[in-house]
N, C-alpha and C positions, 0 to 999 in steps of 0.2 A: 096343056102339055107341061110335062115337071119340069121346072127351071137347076140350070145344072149349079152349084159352085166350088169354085176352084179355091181353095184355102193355101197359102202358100206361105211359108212361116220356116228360119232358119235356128230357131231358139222354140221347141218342141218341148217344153218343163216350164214347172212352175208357174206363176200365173198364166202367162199367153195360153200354155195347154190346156188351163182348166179352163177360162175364157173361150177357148174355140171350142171346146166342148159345150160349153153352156151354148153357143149361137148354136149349132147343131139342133142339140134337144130343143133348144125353145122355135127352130124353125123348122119340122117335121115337112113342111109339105115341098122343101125345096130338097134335090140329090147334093148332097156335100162330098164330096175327093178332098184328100187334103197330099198334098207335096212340102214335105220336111224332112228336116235332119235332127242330129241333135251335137253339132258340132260345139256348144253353149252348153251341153247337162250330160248327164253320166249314162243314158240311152234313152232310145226312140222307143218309150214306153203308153201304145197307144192301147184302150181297152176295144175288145172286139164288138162290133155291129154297131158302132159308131159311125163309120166314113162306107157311104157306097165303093170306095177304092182310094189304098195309097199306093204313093209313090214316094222313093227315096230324092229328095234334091242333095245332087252332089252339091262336095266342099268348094270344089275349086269352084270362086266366082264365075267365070264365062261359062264354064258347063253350066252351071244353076242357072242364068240367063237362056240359055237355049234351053233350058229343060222345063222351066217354065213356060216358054210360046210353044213348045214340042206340047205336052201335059195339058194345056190351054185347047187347044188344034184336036189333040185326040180325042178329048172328053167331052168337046163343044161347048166348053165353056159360057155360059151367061155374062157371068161375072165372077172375076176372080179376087178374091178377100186378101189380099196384101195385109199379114199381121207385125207388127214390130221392125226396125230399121232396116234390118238390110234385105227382108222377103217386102217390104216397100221397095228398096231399090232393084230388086232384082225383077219383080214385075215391070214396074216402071221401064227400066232400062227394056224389058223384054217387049212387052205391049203398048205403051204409052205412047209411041208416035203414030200410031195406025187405030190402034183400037183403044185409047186412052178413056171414053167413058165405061169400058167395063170394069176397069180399078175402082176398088174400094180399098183405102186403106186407113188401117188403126192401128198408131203408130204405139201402143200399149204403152207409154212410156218417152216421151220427149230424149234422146241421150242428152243432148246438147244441154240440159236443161240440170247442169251440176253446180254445186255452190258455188263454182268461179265461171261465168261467164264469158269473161277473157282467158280463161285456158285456151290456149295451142289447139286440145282436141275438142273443145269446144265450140272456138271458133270454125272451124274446118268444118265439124258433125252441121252444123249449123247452114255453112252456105251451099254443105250437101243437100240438105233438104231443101233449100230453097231453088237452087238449080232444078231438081229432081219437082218441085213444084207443082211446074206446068203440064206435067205427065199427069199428073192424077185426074182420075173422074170424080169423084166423090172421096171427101177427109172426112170418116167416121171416128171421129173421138171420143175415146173410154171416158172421159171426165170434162166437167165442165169449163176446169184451167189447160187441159189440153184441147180444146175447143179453141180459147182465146187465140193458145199459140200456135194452133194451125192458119187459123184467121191470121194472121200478121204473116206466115211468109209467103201466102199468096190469098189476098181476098177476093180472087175470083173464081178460085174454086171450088164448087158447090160443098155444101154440110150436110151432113145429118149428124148430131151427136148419139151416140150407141153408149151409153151409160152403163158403168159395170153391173151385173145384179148380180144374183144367185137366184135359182128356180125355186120354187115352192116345194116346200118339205125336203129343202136339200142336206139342210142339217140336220135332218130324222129327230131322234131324239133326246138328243143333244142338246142341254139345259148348262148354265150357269152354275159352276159346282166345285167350290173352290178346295185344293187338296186340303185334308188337314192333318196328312200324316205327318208333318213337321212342321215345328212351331214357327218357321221363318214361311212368306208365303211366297209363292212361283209365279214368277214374269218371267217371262217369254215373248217368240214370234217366230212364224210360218214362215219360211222364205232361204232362197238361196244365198249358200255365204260367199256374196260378191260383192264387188266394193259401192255396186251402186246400193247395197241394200247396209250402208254407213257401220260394220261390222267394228271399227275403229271406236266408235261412239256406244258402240251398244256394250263392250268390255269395257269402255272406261266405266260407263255407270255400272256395272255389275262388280268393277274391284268399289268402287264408291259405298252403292249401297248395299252393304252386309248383313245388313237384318233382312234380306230378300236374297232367293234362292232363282241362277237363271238357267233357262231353257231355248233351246236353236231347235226349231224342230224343222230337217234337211240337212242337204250337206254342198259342195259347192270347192272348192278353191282349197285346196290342201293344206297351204302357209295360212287362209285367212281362218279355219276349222281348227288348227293347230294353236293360233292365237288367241283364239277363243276359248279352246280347255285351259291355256296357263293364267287366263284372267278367271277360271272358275264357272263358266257356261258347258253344263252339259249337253252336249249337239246329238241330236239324236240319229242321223242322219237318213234319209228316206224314205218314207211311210206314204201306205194309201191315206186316201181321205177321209175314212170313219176313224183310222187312228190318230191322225191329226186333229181333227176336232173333236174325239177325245181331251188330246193333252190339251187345246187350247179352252177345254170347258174346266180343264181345274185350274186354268192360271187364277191368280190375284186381278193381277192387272195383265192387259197382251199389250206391248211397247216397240212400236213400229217405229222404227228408224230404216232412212232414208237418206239420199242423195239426190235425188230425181225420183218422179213417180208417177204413172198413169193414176188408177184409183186404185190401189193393191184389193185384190177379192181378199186375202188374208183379213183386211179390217172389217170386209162386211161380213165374212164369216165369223168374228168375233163380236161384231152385233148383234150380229143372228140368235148367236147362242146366247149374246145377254152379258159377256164380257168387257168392264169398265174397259176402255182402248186409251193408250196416250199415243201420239203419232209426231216425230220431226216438223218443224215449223218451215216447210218448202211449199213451193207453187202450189202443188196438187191437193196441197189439205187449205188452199187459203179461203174455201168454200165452211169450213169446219168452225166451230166454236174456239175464241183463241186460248179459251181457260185448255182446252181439249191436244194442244201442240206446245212446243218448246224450240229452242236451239240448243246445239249440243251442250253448251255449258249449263243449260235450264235444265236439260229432259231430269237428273237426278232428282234435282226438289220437286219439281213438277211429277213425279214418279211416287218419291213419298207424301205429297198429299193428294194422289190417287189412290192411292193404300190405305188413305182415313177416310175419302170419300166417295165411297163409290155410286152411290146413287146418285148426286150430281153429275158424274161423267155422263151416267148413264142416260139420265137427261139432256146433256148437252146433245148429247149424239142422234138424236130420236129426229129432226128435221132434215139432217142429211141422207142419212140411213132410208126413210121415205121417199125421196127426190131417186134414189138410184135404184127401180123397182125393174121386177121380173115383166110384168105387163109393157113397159112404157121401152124396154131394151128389146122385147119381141118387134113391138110395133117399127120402133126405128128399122131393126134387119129385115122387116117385111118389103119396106119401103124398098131398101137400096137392094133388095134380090128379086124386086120385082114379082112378089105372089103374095095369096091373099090364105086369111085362113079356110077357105075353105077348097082349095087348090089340095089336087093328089099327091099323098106322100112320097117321097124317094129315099125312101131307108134299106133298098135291099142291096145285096153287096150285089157291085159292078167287076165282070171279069176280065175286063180291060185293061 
């Protein structure tokens, strides 16, 4: 019998979306519903014969609590994939004292997990989760440092780590192919301009470095898009994903800056395609080559001798890039939705 699941996610863009899309495709033989908003991104932009059935979760938190055990009940849920902070809390809060080992959650992204540790909202984000804890059935972590930090605030409850990939042949044909219609060369990065994605840092080095030309490819946050064109970053704002990795196969270098981080798909789709990556010197990349990261006062010079080196980055990156495979992140969500490959498909839409 086809196992149902129930995907439930408040932040419906940008990675998490392409994320749950990827568990989808690479799990064919279970039926996938997803319940989201896009209260976090500019709309609820899902592509069709993706989800057997959606459903909108309202804004107001208690309705979304009831709308996920409502959504749960209806669908029959197996198990319901809690993606990123507060569709974790709102499952949780919803299911977690009765039916607590049907949660799976992947927290895409630690919040708490921002350069000041003792911040206010840090603190608080922090002993959320740890309350919230004991509700879960299963912590599936995007990365191997968000692994660790689920293991710390409750070690007793169960893992499987779901490691980012991308699917085989996702970047088509999409090669390494750096612009040369101007003589300065193009860095950039894929991503929402929110402050967890260090937008502050990524302008300072772009007034810094002048003999490079920057690139934002999305959009996000009005004031932090605005500060970004008077430092000189052309933001491109919204693109499917053949255009995006387009623009991210003629960067120079792709310059991931950050504040906190699951494993951004952004960097291994710049893998993919063969693009030298630099990435912020935070938790999530502390699995990464250290020549390969920086602090925001480094990322500049660290930036211009990726601009003279690119085959070394390229190197550095080649063990990690490995470690985060399409096969070995099938395998893990085989596990936690309980089916096998050889179990009957559930792709047809549900009219429910």
């Amino acid at each position: 019998m086809t196992r149902t699941v129930l995907h439930v996610t408040e932040c419906y863009g940008g990675g998490v979306k392409s994320m749950i899309e990827r568990y989808v495709s690479a799990v064919p033989e279970a039926r996938h519903v997803l319940l989201a908003n896009h209260r976090r991104v500019g709309s609820l932009d899902i592509p069709e014969d993706v989800f057997s059935a959606v459903r909108e979760l309202p804004a107001n938190h208690v309705d979304a609590i009831r709308a996920v055990r409502a959504t749960a009940q209806r669908f029959d849920a197996d198990v319901v994939h809690a993606h990123s902070s507060f569709g974790g809390a709102y499952a949780r809060l919803a299911l977690g004292f009765d039916q607590r080992k049907k949660i799976v959650y992947t927290p895409h992204g630690l919040a708490f997990l921002h350069r000041n540790p003792l911040a206010p909202r840090s603190v608080a984000l922090r002993a959320a989760e740890v309350v919230l804890s004991p509700l879960t059935g299963t912590f599936a972590a995007c990365s191997s440092s968000e692994d660790r930090h689920v293991r710390r605030l409750n070690p007793f409850i169960p893992r499987v780590p779901v490691l980012n990939a991308l699917l085989e042949k996702e970047v088509g044909e999409h090669r390494w192919n750096p612009d040369d219609s101007d003589p300065r060369p193009l860095v950039g990065i894929a991503a929402r301009a929110v402050e967890q994605r260090d937008p502050l840092t990524f302008a300072a080095i772009a007034r810094d470095v002048q003999e490079a030309r920057f690139l934002w490819i999305g959009d996000g946050d009005p004031e932090i898009v605005e500060m970004l064109r008077e430092a000189g970053v052309e933001v491109t704002g919204w693109a499917d994903k053949d255009t995006v990795l387009g623009h991210i196969s003629r960067m120079s270098v792709y310059l991931h800056t950050a504040t906190y981080d699951g494993f951004p798909v952004s960097v291994l789709e710049a893998g993919a395609v063969g693009v030298p990556t630099i990435v912020s010197d935070i938790d999530a990349f502390a699995e990464v080559d250290p020549i390969l990261r920086g602090k925001p006062d480094e990322l500049s010079e660290r930036l211009r001798w990726a601009l003279r080196n690119s085959q070394a980055i390229l190197n550095a990156w080649s063990p990690t890039l490995q470690r985060y495979s399409a096969h070995a992140m099938a395998a893990s969500l085989r596990s936690l939705y309980g089916v096998t490959a050889s179990s009957g498909s559930g792709t047809a839409n549900d009219p429910r």
